[in-house]
C-alpha positions as CSV (number, residue, x, y, z in Angstrom):
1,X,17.4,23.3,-51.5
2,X,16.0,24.0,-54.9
3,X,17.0,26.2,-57.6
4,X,14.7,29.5,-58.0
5,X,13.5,28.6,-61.8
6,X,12.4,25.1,-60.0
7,X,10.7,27.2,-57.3
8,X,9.2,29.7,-59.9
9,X,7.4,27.1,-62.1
10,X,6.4,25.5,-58.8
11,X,4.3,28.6,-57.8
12,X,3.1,29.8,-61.2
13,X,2.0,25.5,-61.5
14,X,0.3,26.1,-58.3
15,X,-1.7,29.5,-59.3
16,X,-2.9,27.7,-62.6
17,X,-4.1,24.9,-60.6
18,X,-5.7,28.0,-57.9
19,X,-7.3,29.5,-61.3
20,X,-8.8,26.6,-62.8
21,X,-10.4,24.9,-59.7
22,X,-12.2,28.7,-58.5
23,X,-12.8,28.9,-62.4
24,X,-14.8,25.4,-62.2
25,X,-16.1,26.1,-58.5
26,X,-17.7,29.7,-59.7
27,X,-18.4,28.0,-62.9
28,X,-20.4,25.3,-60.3
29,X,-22.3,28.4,-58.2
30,X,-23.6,30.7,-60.8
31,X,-23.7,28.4,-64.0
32,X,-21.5,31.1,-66.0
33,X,-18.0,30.5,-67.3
34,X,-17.3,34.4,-67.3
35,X,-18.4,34.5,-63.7
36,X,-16.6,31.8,-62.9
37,X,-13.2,32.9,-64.4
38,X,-13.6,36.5,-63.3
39,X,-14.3,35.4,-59.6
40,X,-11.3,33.0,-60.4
41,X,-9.1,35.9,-61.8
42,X,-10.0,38.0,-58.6
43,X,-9.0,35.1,-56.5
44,X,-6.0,35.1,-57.9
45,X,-4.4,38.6,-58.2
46,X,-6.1,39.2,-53.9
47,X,-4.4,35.7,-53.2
48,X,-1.1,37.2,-54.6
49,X,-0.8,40.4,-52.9
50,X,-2.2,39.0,-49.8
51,X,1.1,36.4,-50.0
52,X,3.2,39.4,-51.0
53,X,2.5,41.3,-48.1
54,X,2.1,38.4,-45.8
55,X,5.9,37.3,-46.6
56,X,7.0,40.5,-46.4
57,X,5.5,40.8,-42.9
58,X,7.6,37.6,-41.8
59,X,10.6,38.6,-43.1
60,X,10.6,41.1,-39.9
61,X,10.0,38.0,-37.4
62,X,13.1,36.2,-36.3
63,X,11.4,33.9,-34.1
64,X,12.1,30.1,-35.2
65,X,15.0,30.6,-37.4
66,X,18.7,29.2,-37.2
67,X,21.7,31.3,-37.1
68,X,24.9,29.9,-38.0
C-alpha cells in the first residue's frame, strides 16, 4: 500500500509524461508546436474525465474484489 501524496505525484508524473509525448507526437504530424500542445492539452483534460467517469463506473462493480 502506498500513501495518497506518493500516489498523487505518481499520476500528475504520469499526465506530464501523457502531455509531453502527444505534445512531441502532434508536434511530429503537423510540424506546429501550438498544434502539437493544444492537441496535447485536449488529450489530456478528455483522458481525465474519461478516467473520472470510468472509475466511478467500477466503483458500482463488485465482481473480483475481497471481503474480509
Amino acid at each position: 500500500m502506498e500513501t495518497r501524496a506518493r500516489s498523487l505525484i505518481k499520476a500528475v508524473l504520469w499526465q506530464v509524461v501523457g502531455l509531453v509525448t502527444m505534445t512531441l507526437v502532434g508536434l511530429a504530424l503537423t510540424g506546429s508546436a501550438a498544434v502539437g500542445g493544444a492537441i496535447a492539452l485536449a488529450n489530456c483534460v478528455v483522458g481525465f474525465v474519461c478516467y473520472v467517469i470510468y472509475e466511478r463506473l467500477w466503483v458500482h462493480v463488485r465482481w473480483g474484489r475481497l471481503h474480509g
